[in-house]
C-alpha positions in Angstrom: -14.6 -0.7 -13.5 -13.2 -3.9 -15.1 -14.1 -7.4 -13.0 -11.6 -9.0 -11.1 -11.7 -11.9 -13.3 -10.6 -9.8 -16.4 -8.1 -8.1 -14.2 -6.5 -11.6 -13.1 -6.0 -12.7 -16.6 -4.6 -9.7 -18.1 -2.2 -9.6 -15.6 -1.7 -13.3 -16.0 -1.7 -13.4 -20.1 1.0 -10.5 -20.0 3.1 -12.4 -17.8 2.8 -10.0 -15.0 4.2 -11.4 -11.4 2.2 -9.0 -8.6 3.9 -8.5 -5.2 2.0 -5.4 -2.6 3.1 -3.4 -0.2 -0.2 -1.9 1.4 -1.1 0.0 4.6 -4.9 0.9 4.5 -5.9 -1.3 2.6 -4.2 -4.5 4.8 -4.4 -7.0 2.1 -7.1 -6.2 0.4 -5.6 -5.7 -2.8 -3.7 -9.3 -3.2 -6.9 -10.9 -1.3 -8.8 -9.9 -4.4 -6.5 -11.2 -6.4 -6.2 -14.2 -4.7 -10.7 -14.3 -5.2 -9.6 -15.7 -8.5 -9.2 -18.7 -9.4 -6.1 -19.6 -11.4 -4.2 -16.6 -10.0 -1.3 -18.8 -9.2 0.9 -17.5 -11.9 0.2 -13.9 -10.7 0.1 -12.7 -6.9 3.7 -13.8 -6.0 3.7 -11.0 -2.3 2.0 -9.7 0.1 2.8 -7.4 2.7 0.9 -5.6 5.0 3.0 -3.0 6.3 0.5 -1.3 8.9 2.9 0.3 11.2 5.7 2.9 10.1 8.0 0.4 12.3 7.7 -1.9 9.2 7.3 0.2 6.3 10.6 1.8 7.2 12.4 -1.4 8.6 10.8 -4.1 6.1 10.4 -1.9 2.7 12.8 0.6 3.2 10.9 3.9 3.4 13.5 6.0 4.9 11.9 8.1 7.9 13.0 11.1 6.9 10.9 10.9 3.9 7.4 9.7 6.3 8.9 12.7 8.0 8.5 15.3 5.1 5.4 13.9 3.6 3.3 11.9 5.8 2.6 9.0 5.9 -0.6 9.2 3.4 1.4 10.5 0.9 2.7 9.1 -2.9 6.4 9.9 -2.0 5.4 6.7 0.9 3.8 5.1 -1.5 6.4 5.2 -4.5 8.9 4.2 -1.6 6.8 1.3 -0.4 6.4 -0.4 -4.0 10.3 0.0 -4.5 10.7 -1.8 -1.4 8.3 -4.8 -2.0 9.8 -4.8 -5.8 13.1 -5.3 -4.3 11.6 -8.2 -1.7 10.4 -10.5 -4.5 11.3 -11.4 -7.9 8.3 -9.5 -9.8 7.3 -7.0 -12.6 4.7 -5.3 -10.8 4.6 -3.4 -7.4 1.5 -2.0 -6.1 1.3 0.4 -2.8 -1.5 1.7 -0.9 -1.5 4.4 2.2 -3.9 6.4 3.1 -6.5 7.2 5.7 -9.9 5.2 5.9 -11.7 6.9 8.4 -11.6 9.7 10.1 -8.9 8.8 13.0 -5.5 9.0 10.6 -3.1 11.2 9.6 -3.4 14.5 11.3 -5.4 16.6 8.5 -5.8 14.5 5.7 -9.1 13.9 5.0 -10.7 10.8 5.9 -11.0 8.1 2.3 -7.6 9.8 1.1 -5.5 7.3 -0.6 -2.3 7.5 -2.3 -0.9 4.7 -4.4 2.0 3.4 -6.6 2.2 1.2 -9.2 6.1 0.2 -10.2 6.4 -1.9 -13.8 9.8 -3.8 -13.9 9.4 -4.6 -17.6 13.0 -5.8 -19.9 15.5 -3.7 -18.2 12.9 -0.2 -17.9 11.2 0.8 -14.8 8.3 3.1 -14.9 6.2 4.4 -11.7 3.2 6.2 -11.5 1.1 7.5 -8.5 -2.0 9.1 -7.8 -4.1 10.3 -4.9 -7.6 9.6 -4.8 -10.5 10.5 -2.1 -13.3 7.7 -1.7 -16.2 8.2 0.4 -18.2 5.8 2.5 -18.0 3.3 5.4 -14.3 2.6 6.3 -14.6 -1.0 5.4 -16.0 1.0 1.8 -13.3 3.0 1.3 -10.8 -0.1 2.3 -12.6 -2.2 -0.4 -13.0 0.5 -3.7 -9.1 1.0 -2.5 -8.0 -1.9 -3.3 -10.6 -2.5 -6.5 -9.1 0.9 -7.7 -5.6 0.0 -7.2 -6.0 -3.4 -9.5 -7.8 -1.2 -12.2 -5.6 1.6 -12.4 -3.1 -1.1 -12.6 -4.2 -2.1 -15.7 -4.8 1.2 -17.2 -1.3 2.2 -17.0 0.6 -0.9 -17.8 -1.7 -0.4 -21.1 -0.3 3.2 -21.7 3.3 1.3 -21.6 1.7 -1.0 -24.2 0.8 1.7 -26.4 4.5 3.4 -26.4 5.9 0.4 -27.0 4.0 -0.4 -30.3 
């Protein structure tokens, strides 16, 4: 797993502005971000979006789609990084949803996690998403959430990088 500190500066030295949309997670991810000092230039939004109230009347997520998939899902998550990207002037969206412990989402396991990463690069968009399962504490799962969700970050804006060379 990379450090925060590298993750800061590539996202700072390839000019990428960070805005998050994140349920479980509740911050986390921009809050380690912001652990960095210097990361002015990056981490431009942050929105917890808790409640289904908010990621439906804040980012967008149309109901019918929480409906269908659930709220830990990455149809929610792909929804929920359009609608931050569309809050703030950025070229990175990343969502978190999932279920920390065991009192969530119906059946889904508890440390289920779904996530989206949205790259606004030129005039391209590209999204990816993933589910992953962690397992620990619920403060744990919280915490390698929102480490993950930085990494992977960095791993696929680098696949971009490749295809564009």
């Amino acid at each position: 797993m990379r450090s925060l500190h590298d993750i800061a500066h590539f996202f700072a030295s390839h000019r990428l502005r960070l805005a998050t949309a994140e349920s479980c997670t509740a911050g986390l991810i921009a809050a380690r971000i912001a652990d960095v000092p210097g990361c002015g230039s990056v981490l431009q939004c942050a929105i917890v979006a808790y409640a289904p109230a908010v990621k439906t009347g804040l980012l967008g997520v149309a109901p019918d789609l929480i409906a269908r998939h659930g709220l830990t899902s990455e149809p929610v998550s792909c929804a929920m990084a359009r609608g931050v990207m569309a809050l703030a002037d950025v070229t990175l969206a990343i969502a978190n949803t999932g279920v920390a412990d065991g009192n969530g989402d119906g059946p889904t396991p508890a440390g289920t996690q779904c996530f989206a990463w949205l790259f606004h690069l030129g005039d391209q968009t590209h999204a990816f998403s993933e589910t992953v399962r962690f397992h620990g504490t619920r403060n744990t799962v919280r915490t390698a959430a929102a480490n993950w969700a930085l990494s992977r970050a960095v791993d696929h804006y680098l696949t971009l990088d490749l295809r564009r060379a």
